[in-house]
N, C-alpha and C positions, 0 to 999 in steps of 0.2 A: 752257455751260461751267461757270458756276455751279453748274449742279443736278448735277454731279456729284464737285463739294466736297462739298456738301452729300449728298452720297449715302455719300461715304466718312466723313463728320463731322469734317473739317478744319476748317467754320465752323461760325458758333453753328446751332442747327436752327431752320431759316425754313420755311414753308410751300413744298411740293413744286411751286407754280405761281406765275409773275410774274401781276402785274394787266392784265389789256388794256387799250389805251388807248380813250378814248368812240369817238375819230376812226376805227379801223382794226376790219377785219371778221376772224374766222376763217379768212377764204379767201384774204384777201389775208398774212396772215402765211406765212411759212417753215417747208417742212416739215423735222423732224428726228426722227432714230430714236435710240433709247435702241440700244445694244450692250453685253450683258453679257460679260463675259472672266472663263473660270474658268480658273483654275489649273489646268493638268493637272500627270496624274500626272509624274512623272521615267522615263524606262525603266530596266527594271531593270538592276542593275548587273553591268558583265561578270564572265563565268564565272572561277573560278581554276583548274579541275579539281584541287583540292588533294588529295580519295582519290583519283581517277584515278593523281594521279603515288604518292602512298604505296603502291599496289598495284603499279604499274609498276617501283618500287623494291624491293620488299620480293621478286619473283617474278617481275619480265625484266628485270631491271639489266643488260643487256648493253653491255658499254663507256662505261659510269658513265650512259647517256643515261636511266636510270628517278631517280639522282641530279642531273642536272642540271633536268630534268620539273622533281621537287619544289622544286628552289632556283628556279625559275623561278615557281612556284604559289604558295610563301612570299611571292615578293616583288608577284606580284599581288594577293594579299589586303593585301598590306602601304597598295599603291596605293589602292587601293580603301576601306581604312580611312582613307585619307589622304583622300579625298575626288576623286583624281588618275582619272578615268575612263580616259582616254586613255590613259595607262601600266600601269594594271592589264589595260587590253585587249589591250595589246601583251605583257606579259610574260603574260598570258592562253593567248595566242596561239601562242606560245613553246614555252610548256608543254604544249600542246596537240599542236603538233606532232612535239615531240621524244618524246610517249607514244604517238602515231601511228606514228612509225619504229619505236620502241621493239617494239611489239606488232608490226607487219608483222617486224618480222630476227626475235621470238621464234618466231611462226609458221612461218615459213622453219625454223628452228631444229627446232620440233618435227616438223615434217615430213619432215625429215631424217633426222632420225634416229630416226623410224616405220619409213622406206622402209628404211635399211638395218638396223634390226635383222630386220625380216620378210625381207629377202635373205638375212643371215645364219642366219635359223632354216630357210629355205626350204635353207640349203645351197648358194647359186649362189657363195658364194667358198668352200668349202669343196674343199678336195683331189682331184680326181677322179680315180679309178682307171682306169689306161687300159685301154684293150679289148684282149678276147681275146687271147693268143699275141704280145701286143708287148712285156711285162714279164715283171719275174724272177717265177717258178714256184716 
């Protein structure tokens, strides 16, 4: 327990081994193992998706949810610079998912209104002239 005072240099520095006693053998002493403990790394820290939501605002702001994304991304970088892991991940999270909605109803959106301008151009709501002998001449 000593040697690893002396290993961190809490005490003065003494030789790295106690003296055996005359009376006692190598074999009769007590085995013990050295264990090193290194520092690991931190993991990295959570996402904010802060361009995520600036894109999602700037080009599918549908019902302010690409605006809220952002204030939500704002405030996990905020956490996050705060040191607050837990709260940056949640308002992370947040933001995350509201650019997830975001983009699914845009999709929807654009699909929509693919299908019906191709209907339109294709003519199926357009006016049709009835047949033959059943209209004014």
């Amino acid at each position: 327990r000593r040697s690893c005072r002396r290993a961190r240099g809490m005490q003065q520095s003494l030789p790295p081994y106690e003296v055996l006693q005359t009376d006692m053998s190598m074999e009769e002493m007590p085995r013990s193992t050295t264990v090193m403990v290194e520092e690991t790394q931190q993991p990295p820290p959570p996402r904010d998706h802060l361009v995520w939501s600036l894109f999602t605002t700037l080009y599918g702001n549908f019902c302010c949810l690409g605006l809220l994304a952002f204030v939500f991304s704002v405030k996990s970088r905020d956490r996050k610079v705060l040191g607050d892991y837990s709260g940056a991940l949640s308002y992370g999270s947040t933001a995350k998912c509201l650019n997830i909605t975001a983009l699914v109803i845009n999709i929807v959106i654009v699909v929509i209104v693919i299908v019906v301008v191709s209907l339109v151009a294709a003519g199926v709501f357009s006016h049709h002239q009835p047949p033959y002998g059943y209209g004014p001449t």
